[in-house]
N, C-alpha and C positions, 0 to 999 in steps of 0.2 A: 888424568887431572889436567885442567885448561892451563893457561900459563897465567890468568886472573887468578886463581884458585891459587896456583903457586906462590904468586906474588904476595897473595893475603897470608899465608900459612908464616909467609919468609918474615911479612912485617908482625905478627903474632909473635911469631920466635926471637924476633929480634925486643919486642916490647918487654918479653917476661926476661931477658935478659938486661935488662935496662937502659939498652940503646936509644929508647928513645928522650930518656931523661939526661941522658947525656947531652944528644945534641941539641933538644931544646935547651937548654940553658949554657950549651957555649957560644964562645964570641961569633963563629961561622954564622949560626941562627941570629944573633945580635945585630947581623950586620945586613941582615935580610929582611926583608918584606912580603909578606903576603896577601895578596888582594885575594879576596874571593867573590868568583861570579855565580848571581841564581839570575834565576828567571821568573818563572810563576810559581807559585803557592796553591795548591790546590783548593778549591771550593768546593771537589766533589770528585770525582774520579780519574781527574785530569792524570795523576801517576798515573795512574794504570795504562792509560793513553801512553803518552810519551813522558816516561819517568828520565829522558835526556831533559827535557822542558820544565817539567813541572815537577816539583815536590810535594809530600805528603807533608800539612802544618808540624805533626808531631815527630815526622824525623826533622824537620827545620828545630824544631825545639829542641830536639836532642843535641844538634849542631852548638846551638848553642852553649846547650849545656857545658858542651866541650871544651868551647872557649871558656867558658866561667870555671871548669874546674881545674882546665891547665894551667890556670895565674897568663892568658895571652891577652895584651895591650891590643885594645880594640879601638883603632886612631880614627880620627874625620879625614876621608882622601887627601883634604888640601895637604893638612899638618902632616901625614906620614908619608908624599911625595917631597913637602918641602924639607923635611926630617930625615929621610931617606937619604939623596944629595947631600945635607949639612953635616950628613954620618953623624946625627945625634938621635937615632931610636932606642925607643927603652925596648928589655928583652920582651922577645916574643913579639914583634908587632903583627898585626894582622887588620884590613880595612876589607870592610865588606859594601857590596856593590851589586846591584840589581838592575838586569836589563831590560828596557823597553815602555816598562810604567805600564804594566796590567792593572787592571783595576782590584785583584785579587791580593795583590801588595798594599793596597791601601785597606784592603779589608781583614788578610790573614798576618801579611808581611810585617807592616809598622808596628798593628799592635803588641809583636811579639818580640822584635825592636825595643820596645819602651818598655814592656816587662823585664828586659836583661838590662836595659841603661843603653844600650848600643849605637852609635852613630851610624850612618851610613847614606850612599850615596846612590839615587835613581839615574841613569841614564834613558833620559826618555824621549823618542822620536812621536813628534807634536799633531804630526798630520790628521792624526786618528785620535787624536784625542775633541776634538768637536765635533764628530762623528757619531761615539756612543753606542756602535755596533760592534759585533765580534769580527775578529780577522777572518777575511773569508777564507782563507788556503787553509787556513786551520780548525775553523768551524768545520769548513768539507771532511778535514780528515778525521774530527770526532766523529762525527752522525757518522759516517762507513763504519770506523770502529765500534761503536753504539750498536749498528747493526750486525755486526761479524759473526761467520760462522754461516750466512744465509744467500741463499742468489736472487735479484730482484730486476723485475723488470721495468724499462725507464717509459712512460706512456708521455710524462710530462718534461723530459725531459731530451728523449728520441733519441738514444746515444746505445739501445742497445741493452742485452742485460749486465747486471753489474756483479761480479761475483766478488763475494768479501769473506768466503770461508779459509783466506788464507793471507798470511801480510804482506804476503808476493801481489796476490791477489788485486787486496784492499789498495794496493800503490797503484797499479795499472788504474783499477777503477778510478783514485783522483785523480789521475794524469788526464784522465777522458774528461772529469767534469773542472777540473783546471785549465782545458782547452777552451771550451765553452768560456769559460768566463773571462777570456781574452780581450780588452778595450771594454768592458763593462765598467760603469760609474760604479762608485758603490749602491747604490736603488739598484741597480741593475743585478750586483751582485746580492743582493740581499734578496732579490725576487727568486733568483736562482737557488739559491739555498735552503730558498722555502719547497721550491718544485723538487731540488733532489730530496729534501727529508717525503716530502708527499711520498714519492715515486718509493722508498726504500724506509717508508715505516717513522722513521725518527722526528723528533719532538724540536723544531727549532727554535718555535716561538718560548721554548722554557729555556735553552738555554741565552736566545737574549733578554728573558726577563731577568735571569739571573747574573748576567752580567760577567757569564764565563767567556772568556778570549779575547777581552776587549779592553780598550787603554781607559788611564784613568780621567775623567773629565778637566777643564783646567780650575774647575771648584773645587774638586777634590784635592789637584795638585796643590792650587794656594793654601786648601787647608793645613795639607802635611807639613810644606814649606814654612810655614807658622808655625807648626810645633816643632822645628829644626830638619827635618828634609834638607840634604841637599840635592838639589836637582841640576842635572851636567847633561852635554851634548852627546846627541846620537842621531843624529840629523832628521832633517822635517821628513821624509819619504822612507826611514829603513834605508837608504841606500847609497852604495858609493862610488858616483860620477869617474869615470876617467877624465873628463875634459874639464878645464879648471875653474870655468866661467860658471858649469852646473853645480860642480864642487862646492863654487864658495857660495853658491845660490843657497845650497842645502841647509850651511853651518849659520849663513846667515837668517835665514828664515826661522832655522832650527832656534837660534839665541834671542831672537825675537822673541818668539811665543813664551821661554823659557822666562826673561825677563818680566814680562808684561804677566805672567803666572806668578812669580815669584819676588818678585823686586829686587832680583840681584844676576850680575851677569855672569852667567856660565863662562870657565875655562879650560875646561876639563872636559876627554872626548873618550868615547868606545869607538871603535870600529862597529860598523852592521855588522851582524852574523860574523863577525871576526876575520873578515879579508880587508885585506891592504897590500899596499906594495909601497914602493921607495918613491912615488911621485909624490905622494899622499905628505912625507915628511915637512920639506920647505913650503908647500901649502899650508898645513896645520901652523904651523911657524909664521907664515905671513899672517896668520889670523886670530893670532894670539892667545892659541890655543896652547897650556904650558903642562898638560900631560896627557898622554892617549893611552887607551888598554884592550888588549888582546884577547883572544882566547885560547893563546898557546900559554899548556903548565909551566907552571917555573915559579919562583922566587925573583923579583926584583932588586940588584944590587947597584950602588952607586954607579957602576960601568952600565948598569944596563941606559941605552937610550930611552929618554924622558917620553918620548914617543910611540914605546914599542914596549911597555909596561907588561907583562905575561899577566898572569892568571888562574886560579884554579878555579874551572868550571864544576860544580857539585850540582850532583843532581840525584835523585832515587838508586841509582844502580850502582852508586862511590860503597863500598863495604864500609863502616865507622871506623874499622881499624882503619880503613886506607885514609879518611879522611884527617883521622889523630896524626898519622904518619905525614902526609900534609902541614899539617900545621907544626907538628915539631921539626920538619926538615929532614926525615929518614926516608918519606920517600921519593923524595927530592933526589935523592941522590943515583935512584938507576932508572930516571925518565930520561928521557928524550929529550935534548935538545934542540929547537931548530935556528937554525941559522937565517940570516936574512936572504942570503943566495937563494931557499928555500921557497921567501915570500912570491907570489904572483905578480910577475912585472911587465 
């Protein structure tokens, strides 16, 4: 037995003995927070792909479900960061939070949002969003998986053959064609993508018709934002500058576009891909940015820094029980902590 397997067995045994109804509704859980981080929504087999990434619509709706049947207070970011601090949450709070602004959130995500009543908040990095193309590094690594199991050789591409019958494999192979596409514009990258599906069978032209891997336009975003969307920073590029001049280049381009999408200014930040360090702090601070969120698990309590908000990252391969246990704070209790010593400095 794995030590996931154990873990699920332990929070099982602990449910039917009613542990977990215990700590959901005591003060400990009252006095907690839980953000929860997704990503994409699948429009079609993206689980299967990377179920870290992307979710299946009908486990998303079961998630829900979860919340609607545990009685947990599902708050708008602002109100349960400002709530949080003022140590005035009602029981159970929980704020849900979506990274990046695919466009399969505006298509799977929101509407499923508006079916429960649920607030929530996009952190979305703007760059690709006038674009309208899928992320290349991620398109590449669909078409390989698309084709798995096969070895193909590159005529239009000259990189050699490509073996994807295995996920050791399949990694090598995008390292080779992520090489390639080193200083390429996106045209550039988009040409390329075409040549690897040529080269190794798969369909590229279908999944940009269909608008898999790609941010959501700024029409789509203003539409959301109209019907309560809130949309918050995660800077114009994905990415986050050491040097402080690029730094504040990012946050402020990034509030730009957000603004001019939405008619209201973002204050609120993710970390990319969930790295930071201590430099990151009094920057966000000069820039009046008044909460950031991580991708490390945990519960947010008044001590935690306004800054360094944790998270729980859900995605396809969370067990339901582990997720119930999440949310009631049972299994909160034998994760991991990390410390800031910890962070990348």
């Amino acid at each position: 037995m794995t030590l996931k397997q154990l873990k699920i067995s332990a929070l099982r045994f602990s449910k039917r003995l009613g542990v977990f109804n215990v700590i959901k509704n005591s003060e400990w859980r009252r006095r907690r927070l839980l953000i929860l981080c997704y990503h994409g929504v699948s429009l079609d087999d993206e689980h299967r792909w990377n179920p870290s990434l992307y979710m299946n619509p009908a486990d998303l709706h079961r998630r829900f479900e979860a919340l609607r049947e545990g009685d947990f207070q599902v708050l708008p970011l602002a109100d349960a960061v400002s709530r949080l601090y003022a140590r005035d949450l009602p029981p159970r709070s929980v704020a849900i939070t979506f990274d990046d602004g695919y466009y399969d959130f505006y298509e799977e995500g929101w509407p499923l949002l508006r079916e429960f009543g649920y607030p929530a908040t996009v952190y979305l990095t703007t760059l690709r969003c006038d674009r309208n193309l899928p992320i290349f590094n991620l398109a590449a690594s669909y078409m390989l998986w698309k084709r798995r199991g096969s070895v193909h050789e590159t005529p239009s591409l000259g990189i050699g053959p490509l073996d994807l019958r295995t996920a050791g494999s399949r990694l090598q192979a995008w390292r080779k064609v992520m090489t390639l596409a080193g200083g390429l514009n996106p045209e550039g990258k988009r040409s390329l993508a075409r040549a690897l599906a040529a080269d190794i069978g798969a369909d590229y032209d279908a999944i940009e018709a269909r608008r898999l891997l790609s941010i959501m336009t700024p029409a789509e975003v203003s539409a959301l934002a109209a019907q309560g969307l809130d949309v918050q920073l995660h800077t114009h590029r994905h990415r986050t500058p050491r040097e402080r001049a690029l730094f504040d280049d990012e946050i402020a381009r990034n509030r730009q576009r957000i603004t001019e999408m939405t008619g209201r200014i973002p204050t609120h930040f993710c970390y990319p891909s969930g790295v930071y360090d201590r430099r990151l702090l009094p920057w966000l601070s000069d820039l009046s940015v008044t909460s950031a969120t991580t991708c490390d698990s945990g519960f947010a309590t008044p001590e935690t820094h306004a800054l360094l908000l944790p998270r729980l990252v859900d995605h396809g391969g969370l067990a339901p029980v582990e997720f119930e246990g999440w949310l009631t704070g049972a299994a909160a209790l034998t994760a991991r902590k990390r410390d800031l010593k910890d962070v990348i400095a």
